[in-house]
C-alpha positions in Angstrom: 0.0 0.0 0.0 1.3 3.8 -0.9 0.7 6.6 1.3 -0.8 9.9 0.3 -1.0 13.0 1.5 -3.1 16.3 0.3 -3.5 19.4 1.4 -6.7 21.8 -0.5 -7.5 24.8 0.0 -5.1 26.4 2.3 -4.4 29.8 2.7 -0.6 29.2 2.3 1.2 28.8 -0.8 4.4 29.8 0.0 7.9 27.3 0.0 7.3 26.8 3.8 4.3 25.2 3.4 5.9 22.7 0.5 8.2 22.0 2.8 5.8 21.3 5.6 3.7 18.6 3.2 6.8 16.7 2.3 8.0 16.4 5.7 4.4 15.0 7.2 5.0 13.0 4.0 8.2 11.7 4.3 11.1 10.6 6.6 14.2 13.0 6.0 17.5 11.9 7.2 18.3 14.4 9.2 14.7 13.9 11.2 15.9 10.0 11.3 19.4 11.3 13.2 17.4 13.6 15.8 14.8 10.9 16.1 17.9 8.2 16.7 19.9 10.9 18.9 16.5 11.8 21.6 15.7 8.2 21.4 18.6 7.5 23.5 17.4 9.3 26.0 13.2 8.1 26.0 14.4 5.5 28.4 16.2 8.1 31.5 13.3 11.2 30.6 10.2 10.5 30.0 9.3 14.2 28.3 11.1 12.8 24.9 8.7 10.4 24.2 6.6 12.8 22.5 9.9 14.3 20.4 10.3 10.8 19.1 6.6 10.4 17.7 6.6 13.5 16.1 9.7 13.4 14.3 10.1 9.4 13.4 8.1 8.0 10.5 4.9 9.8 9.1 3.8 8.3 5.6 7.5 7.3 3.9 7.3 3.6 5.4 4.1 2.7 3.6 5.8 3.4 0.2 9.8 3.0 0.2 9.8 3.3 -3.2 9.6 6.2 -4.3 8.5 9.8 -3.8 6.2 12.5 -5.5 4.7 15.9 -4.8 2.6 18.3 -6.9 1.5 21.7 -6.3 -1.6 24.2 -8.0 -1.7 27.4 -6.7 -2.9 26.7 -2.9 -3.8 22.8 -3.6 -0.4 20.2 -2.6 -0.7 16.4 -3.4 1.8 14.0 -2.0 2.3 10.5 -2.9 4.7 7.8 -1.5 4.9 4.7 -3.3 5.1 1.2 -3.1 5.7 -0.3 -6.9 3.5 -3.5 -7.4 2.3 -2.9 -10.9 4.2 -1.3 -13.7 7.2 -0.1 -10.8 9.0 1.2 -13.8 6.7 4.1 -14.8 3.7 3.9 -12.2 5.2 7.2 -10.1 2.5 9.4 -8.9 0.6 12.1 -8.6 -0.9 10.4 -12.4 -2.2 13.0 -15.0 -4.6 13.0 -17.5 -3.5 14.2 -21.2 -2.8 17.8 -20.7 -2.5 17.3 -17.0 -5.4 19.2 -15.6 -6.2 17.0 -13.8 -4.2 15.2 -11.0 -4.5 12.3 -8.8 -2.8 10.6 -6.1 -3.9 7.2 -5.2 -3.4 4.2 -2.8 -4.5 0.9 -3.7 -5.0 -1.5 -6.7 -7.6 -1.4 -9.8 -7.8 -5.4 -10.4 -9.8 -4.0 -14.0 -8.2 -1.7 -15.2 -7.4 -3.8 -18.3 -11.1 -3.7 -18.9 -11.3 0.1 -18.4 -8.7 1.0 -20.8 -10.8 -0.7 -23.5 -13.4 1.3 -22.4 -11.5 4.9 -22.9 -10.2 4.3 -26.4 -9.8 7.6 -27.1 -8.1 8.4 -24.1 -3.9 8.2 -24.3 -2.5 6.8 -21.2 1.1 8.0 -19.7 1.5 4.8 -17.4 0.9 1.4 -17.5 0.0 1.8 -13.6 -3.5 0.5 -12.7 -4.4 3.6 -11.2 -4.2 5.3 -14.3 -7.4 4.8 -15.3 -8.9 7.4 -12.3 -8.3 10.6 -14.2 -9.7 9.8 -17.6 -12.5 7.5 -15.9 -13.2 11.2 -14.0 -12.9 13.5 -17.4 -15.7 10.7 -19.1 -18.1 10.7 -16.6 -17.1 13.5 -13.4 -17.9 12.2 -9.8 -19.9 9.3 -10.7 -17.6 7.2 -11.4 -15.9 5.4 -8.5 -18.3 2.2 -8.4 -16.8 1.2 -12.1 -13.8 0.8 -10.2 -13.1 -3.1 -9.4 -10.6 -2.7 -6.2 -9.3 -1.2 -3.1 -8.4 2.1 -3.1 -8.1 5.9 -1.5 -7.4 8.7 -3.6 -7.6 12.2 -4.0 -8.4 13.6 -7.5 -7.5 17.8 -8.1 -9.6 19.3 -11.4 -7.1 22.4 -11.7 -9.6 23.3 -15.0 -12.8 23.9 -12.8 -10.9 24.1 -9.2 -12.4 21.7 -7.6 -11.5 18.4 -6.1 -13.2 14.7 -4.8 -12.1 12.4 -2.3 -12.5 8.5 -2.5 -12.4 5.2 -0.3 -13.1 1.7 -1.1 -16.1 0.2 -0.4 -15.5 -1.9 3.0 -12.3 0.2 3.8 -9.5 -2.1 3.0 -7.2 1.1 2.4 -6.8 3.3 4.9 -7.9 6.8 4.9 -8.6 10.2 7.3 -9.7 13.6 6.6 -9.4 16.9 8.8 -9.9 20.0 8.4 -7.5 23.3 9.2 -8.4 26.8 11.0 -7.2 28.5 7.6 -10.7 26.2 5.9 -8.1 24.1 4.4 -8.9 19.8 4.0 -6.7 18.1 5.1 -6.4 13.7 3.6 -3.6 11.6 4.6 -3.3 8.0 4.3 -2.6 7.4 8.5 -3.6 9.9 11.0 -0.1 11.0 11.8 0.0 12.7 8.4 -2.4 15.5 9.3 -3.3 15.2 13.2 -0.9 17.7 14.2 -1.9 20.3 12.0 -5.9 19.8 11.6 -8.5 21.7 14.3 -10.3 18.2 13.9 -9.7 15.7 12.2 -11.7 12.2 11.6 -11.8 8.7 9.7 -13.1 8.8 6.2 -16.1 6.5 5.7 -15.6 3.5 3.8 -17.8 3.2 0.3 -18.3 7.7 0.7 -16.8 10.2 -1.9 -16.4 14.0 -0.6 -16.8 16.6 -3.3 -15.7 20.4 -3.1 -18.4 21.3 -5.3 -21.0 20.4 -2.0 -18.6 19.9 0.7 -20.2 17.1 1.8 -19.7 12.9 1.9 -21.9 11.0 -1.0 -22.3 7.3 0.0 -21.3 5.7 -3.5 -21.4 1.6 -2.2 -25.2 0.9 -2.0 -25.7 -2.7 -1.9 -28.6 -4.5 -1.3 -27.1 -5.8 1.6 -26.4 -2.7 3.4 -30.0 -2.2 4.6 -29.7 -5.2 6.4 -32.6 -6.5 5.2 -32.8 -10.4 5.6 -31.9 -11.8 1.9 -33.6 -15.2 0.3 -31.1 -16.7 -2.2 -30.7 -20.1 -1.8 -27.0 -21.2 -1.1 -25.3 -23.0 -3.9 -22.2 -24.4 -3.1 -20.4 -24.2 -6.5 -21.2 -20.4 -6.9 -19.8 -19.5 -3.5 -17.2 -21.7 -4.7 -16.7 -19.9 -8.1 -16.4 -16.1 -7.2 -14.4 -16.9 -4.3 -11.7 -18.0 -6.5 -12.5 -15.0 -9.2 -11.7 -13.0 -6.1 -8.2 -15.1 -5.5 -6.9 -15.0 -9.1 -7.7 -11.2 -9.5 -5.8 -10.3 -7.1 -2.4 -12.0 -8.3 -2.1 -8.9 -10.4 1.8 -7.9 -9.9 5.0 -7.2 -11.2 6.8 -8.0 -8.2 7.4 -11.4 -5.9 4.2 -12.1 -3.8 3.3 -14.9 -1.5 0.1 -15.6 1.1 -0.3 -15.2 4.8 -0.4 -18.7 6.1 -1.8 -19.7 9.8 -3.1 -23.1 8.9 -6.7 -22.1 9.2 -9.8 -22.2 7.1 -9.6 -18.9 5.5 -5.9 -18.3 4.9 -5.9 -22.1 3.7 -8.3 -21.4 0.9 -6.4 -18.5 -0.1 -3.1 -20.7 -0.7 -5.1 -23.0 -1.9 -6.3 -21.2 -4.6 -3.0 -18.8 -4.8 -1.4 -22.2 -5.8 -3.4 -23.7 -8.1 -3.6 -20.2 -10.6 0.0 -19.0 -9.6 1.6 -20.6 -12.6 0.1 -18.4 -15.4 0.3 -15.2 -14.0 3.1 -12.3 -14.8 5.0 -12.8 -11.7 5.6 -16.4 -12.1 7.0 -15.7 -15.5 9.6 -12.9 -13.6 9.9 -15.0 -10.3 8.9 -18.7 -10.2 6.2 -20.4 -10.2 6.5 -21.8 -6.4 4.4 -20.3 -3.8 6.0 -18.8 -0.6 3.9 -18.9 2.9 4.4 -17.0 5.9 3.5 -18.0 9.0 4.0 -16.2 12.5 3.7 -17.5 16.5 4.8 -18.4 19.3 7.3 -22.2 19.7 4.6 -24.7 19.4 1.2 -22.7 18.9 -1.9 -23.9 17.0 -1.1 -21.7 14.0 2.8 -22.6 13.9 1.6 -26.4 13.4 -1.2 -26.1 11.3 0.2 -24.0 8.9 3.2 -25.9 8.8 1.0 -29.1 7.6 -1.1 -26.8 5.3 2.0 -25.4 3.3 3.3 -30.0 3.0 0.0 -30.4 1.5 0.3 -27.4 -0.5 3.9 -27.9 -1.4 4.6 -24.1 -0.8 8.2 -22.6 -0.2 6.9 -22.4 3.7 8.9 -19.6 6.0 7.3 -19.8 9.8 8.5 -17.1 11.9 8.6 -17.4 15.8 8.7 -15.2 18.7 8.5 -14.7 22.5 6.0 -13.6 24.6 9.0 -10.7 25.3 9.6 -10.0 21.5 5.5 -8.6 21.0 5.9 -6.8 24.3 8.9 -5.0 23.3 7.1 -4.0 20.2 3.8 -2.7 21.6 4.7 1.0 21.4 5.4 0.6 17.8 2.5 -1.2 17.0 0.0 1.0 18.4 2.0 4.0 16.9 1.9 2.3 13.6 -2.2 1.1 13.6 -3.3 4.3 15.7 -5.8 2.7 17.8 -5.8 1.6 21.4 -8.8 -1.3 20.8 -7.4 -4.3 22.9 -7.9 -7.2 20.4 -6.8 -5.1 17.4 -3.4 -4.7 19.1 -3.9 -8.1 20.4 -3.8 -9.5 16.8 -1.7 -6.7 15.1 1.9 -7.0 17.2 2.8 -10.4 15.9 1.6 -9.3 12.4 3.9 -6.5 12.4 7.0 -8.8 13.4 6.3 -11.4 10.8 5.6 -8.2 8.3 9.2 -7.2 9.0 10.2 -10.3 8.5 8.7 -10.7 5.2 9.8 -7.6 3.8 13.6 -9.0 4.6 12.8 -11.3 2.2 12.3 -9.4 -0.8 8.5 -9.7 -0.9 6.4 -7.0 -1.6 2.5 -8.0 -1.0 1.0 -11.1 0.5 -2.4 -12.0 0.3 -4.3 -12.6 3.8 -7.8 -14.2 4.8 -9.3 -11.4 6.6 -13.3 -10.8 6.6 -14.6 -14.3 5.7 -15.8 -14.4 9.7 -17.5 -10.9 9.2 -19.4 -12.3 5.8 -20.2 -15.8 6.8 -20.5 -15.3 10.6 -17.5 -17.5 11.6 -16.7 -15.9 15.3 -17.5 -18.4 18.0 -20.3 -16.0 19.5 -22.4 -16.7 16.2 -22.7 -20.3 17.9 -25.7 -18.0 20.3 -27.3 -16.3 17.4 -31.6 -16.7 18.4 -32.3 -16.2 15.2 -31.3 -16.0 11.0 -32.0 -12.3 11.2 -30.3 -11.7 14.1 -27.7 -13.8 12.7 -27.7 -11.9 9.5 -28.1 -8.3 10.8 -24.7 -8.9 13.2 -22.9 -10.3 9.7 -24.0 -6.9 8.4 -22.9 -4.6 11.5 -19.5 -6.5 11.0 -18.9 -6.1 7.7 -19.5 -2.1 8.2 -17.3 -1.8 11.3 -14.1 -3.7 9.9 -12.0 -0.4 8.7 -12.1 0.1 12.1 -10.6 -3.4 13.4 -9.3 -6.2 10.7 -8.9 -3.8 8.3 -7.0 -1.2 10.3 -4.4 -4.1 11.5 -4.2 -6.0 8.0 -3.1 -2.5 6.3 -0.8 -0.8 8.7 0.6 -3.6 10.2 2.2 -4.8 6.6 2.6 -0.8 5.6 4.7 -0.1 8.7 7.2 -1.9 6.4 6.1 -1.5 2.7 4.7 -4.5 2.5 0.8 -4.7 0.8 -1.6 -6.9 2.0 -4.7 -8.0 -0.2 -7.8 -9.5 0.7 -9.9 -11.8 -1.0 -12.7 -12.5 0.9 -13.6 -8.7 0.9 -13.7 -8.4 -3.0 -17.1 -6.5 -3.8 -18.5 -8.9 -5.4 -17.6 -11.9 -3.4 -19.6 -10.6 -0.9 -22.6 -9.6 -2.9 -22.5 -13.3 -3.5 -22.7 -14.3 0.3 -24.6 -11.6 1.5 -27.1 -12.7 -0.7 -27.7 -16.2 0.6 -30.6 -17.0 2.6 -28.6 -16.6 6.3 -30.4 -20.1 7.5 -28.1 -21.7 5.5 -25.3 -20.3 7.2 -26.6 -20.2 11.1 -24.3 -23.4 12.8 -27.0 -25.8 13.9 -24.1 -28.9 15.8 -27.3 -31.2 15.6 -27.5 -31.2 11.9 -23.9 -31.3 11.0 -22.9 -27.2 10.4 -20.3 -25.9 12.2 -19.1 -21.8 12.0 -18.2 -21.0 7.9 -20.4 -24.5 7.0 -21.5 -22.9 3.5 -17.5 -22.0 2.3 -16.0 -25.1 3.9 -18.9 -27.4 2.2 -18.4 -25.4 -1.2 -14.7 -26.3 -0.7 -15.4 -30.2 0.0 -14.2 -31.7 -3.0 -13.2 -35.5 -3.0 -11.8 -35.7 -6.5 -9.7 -32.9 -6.5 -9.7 -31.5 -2.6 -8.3 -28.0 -2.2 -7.1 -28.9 1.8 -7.0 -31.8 4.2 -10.7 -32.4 5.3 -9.5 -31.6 9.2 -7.9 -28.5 8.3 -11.2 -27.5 6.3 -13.1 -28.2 9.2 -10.2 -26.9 12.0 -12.6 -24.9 14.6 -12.2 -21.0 14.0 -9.2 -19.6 16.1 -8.8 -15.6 15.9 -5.1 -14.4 14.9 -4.1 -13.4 18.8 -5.1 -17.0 19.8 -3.9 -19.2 16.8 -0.5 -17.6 17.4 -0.3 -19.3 21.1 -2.8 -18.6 24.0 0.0 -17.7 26.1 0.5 -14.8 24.0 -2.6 -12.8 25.7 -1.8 -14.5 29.1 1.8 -13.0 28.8 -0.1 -9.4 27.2 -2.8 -9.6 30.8 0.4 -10.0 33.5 2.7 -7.3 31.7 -0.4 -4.9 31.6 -0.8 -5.8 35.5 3.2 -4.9 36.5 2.6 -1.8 34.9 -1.2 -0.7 35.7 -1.9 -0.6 39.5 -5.6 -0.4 41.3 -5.6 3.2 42.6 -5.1 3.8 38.3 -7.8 2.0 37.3 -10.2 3.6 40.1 -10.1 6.8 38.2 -10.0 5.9 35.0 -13.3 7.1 34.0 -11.9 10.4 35.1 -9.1 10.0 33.5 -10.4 8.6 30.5 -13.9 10.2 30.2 -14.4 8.6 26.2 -14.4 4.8 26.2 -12.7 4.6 29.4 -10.4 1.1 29.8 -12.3 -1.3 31.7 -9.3 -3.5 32.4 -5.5 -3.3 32.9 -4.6 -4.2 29.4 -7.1 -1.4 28.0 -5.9 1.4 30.2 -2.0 0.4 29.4 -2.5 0.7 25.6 -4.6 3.9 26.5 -1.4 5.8 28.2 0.7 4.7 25.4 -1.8 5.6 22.5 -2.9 9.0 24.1 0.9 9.6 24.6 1.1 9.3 20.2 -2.0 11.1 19.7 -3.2 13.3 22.5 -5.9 15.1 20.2 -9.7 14.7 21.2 -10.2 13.8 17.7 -7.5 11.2 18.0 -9.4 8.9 20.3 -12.8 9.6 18.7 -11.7 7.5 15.8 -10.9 4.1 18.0 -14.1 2.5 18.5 -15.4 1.0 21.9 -18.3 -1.0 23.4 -19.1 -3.9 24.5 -17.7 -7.4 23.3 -17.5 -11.0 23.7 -14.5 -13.1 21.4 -15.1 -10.2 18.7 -18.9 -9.7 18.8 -20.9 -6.5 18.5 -22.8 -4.8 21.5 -25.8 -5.7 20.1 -24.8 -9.3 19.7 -23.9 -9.1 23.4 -27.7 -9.3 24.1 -27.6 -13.0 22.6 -26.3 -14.6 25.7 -26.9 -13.2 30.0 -23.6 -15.2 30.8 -21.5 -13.2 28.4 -21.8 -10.2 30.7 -19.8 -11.3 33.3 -16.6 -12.9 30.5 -16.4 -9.4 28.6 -13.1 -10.4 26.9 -12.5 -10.2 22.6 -10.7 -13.5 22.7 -12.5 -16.6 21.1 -11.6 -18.4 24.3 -14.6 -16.1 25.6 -16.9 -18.6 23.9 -17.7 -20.0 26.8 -18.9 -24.0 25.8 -17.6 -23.5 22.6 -14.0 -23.2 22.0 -12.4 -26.5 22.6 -10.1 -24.2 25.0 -12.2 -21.8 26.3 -11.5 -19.3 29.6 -14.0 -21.8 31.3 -11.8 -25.0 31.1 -14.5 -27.5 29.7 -13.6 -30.6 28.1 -15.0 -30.3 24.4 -14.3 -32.6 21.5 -14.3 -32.2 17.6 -16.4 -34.7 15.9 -16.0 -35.5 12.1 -18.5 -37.2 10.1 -17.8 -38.8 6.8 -18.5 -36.5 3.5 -19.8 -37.6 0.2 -17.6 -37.4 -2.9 -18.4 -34.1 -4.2 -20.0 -30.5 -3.2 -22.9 -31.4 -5.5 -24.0 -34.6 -4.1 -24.1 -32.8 -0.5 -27.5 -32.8 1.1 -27.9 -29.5 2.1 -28.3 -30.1 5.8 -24.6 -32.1 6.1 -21.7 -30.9 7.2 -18.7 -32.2 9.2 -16.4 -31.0 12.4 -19.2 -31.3 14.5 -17.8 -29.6 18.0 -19.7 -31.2 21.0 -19.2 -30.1 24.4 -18.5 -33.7 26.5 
């Protein structure tokens, strides 16, 4: 993922100012050898901390590869870049054919191929996928940002008619803020520490919204039937599931650069490799780089995901790379990592820390994106606490308030976790029309009824059931769901709970409603990651853009209602799932039963399934 930066509208046009935009963009040397110099220090005096936030990295680390800044009048457009496709002439801000209009961009157009045949008449400096954007805009002005198949965040200046627009992608995959200056100036950056120091407020940018100078307002562009939360009728067919999942795999193996998959051995990130494998032979890179797949896998000596994934990536026959670390290691790294992800929710920085180690790790390697199995728990209700749902419109209404809320959690970790070291991170199971697909289905078929055989994610693992040619071993297709911060070894939030306890005492946590007035930490581990976050971004508008509320192993408020018990285990780990997870906070005895599967997804009754989970 790139990083952008724009600043519209301001009252200051002057070389100061240029100079202020590319240092929030980038990371100067000389800013590197006063951050390295007052870093000594942070440890003896306290009062540098702050120094060292403001002058380390802003935007440069999400794209190391180049740099690009553009200025009209009182309008400046930044743009650091991380090359995927065409990284010989893709450098940004892009133009359109006598350059009036400008755009600077984060993400990736999977059709742009498709577009270009579309704008025949149109002459095309790059062969960047992003290109499109400009000439898309000059054919058909603000309306056009649902043609675009993709993640993305962009800022678009009309220097013709002075006016500019603003985009994100649909579910919020990229990143993206906005503020707003005392001078009437907007203010976009990529990460919040682009702009947070200079806005009056400052805020995210909604996922699936364009803003528009021309009405200063947001226009919701992403509409989909779905969104109303309506409860949907399709009946479920295993093949189609099966089908656009992997249209969603194979378009994203769009690169010019060596790739490889995020493996933890579990359902989701298994499919992905799966799939990665079977279509990696004909595309560009394995022409450039080989034709073998590399898998990445992160945890602690001996944990759930360091052994599964390790069996996955046999099966596979992957170039496998498993990464470990100590319960030490992630708390050495928490100040970076919230930093980095700008958010002081517990399981988001839970999940994120060992994600940022093996992301660094990666990058060493010479990789440049990875693709990774988030939001296939959001779309097909996979979290443990779906086990309580009363109800296929409850069920289907929480799938719904998930979706909308991941920018805020999965979203936030996947992207800035791997961007903290120019690394990209793509996502399947959030492709637009992937999820059209499954939101669509009539949500019986996906509620997990144990006494007839459907366990959590029954419809994708039964779509993926296929004797004559099976994409995974049938118990890794029907391994129970374990969330990243458990997979990687349940010691991991053990270790997290005691370090937050050393360093939190009681008299602390008796004010910290005072202290903490907006989502006040209701535990130890919340209030520690509060200090440290608040220390980053002290800003009211800062921690108005971390969510809070209620939650049981990842669920909504709402969904909180589902279950009386759940009050008194409020914890976002899956072991929360009290009677559910085979190694839940309650220490039941629970086992995982299998029953035999027919021969193919089509001769499936509809009401079978397998990796039945009993409690004994």
């Amino acid at each position: 993922m790139c990083g952008i930066l724009a600043v519209l509208g301001c009252t200051d046009d002057s070389q100061a100012k240029r100079v202020r935009v590319l240092e929030l963009s980038r990371r100067q040397f000389f800013f590197s050898l006063f951050c390295f110099l007052f870093g000594l220090f942070k440890i003896r005096n306290g009062k540098f901390d702050f120094i060292f936030s403001q002058f380390g990295y802003r935007l440069r680390h999400r794209g190391p590869d180049w740099s690009g800044i553009y200025q009209h009048e009182d309008n400046y457009l930044a743009h650091e870049r991380l090359a995927i496709v065409d990284p010989d002439s893709g450098d940004q801000p892009l133009f359109n054919e006598d350059k009036t209009i400008v755009v600077t961009v984060n993400g990736e157009i999977y059709n742009h191929e498709e577009l270009r045949k579309d704008l025949k008449n149109h002459k095309f400096r790059t062969g960047s996928d992003c290109d499109v954007i400009s000439h898309l805009y000059e054919e058909h002005g603000e309306n056009f940002v649902d043609m675009l198949d993709g993640v993305f965040s962009f800022v678009l200046l009309d220097t013709k008619h002075n006016s500019f627009m603003v985009a994100r992608d649909a579910i919020g995959v990229t990143s993206l803020y906005i503020g707003w200056g005392l001078d009437g100036s907007v203010w976009i950056s990529s990460e919040m520490k682009g702009l947070h120091e200079d806005c009056e407020h400052f805020e995210v940018f909604p996922p699936g919204h364009l803003y528009s100078s021309k009405s200063g307002r947001f226009k919701q562009w992403y509409n989909p039937p779905w969104y109303n939360e309506s409860v949907p009728s399709t009946p479920y067919e295993p093949l189609a599931v099966r089908r656009a999942f992997e249209d969603a795999v194979t378009k994203r193996l769009m690169s010019d650069v060596p790739f490889g998959v995020l493996l933890s051995g579990g359902l989701d990130s298994s499919l992905v490799a799966s799939i990665t494998a079977r279509h990696l032979a004909g595309t560009k890179a394995a022409k450039r780089w080989g034709s073998q797949l590399h898998s990445f896998c992160v945890g602690l000596e001996g944990s759930p995901d360091v052994k599964a994934g390790k069996e996955v990536a046999d099966y596979l026959g992957t170039v496998h790379h498993e990464f470990h670390f100590t319960v030490q290691d992630g708390i050495d790294a928490i100040e970076d990592v919230i930093y980095h992800v700008e958010t002081y929710d517990v399981t988001t920085i839970r999940a994120s820390t060992p994600m940022f180690l093996m992301s660094r790790k990666i990058k060493s390697l010479g990789v440049k994106m990875v693709l990774s199995g988030e939001g296939s728990d959001e779309i097909f209700g996979g979290y443990l606490y779906f086990h309580n749902a009363p109800n296929k419109q409850e069920f289907h209404q929480e799938t719904c308030r998930k979706i909308k809320a991941l920018h805020k959690y999965d979203c936030l970790r996947a992207n800035k976790t791997t961007s903290a070291f120019g690394l990209e991170a793509r996502i399947p199971f959030l492709d637009k029309e992937f999820i059209n697909t499954v939101m669509s289905l009539d949500p019986e078929s996906k509620m997990i009824k144990p006494e007839e055989g459907r366990i959590e994610k029954w419809v994708l693992r039964r779509a993926f059931d296929d004797e004559e040619r099976p994409y995974l071993p049938k118990h890794i297709l029907y391994r129970q769901k374990e969330q990243f911060s458990d997979g990687v070894g349940y010691s991991w939030i053990d270790g997290l709970k005691a370090h937050a306890a050393e360093n939190v005492n009681d008299k602390m946590m008796s004010n910290a409603a005072h202290i903490f007035p907006h989502n006040s930490p209701l535990t130890k581990e919340a209030y520690y990651y509060r200090m440290i976050f608040e220390r980053f971004f002290p800003q009211n508008s800062a921690r108005l853009t971390v969510p809070g509320g209620a939650t049981v192993a990842c669920s909504t408020a709402k969904a909180v209602e589902w279950d009386a018990n759940w009050s008194n285990n409020m914890d976002p780990s899956g072991r929360a799932a009290i009677g559910v997870h085979l190694s839940d906070y309650d220490g039941n005895s629970k086992v995982a039963v299998s029953s035999p599967s027919p021969k193919t997804v089509e001769d499936t009754p509809m009401m079978m399934g397998q990796g039945v989970v009993i409690q004994t």
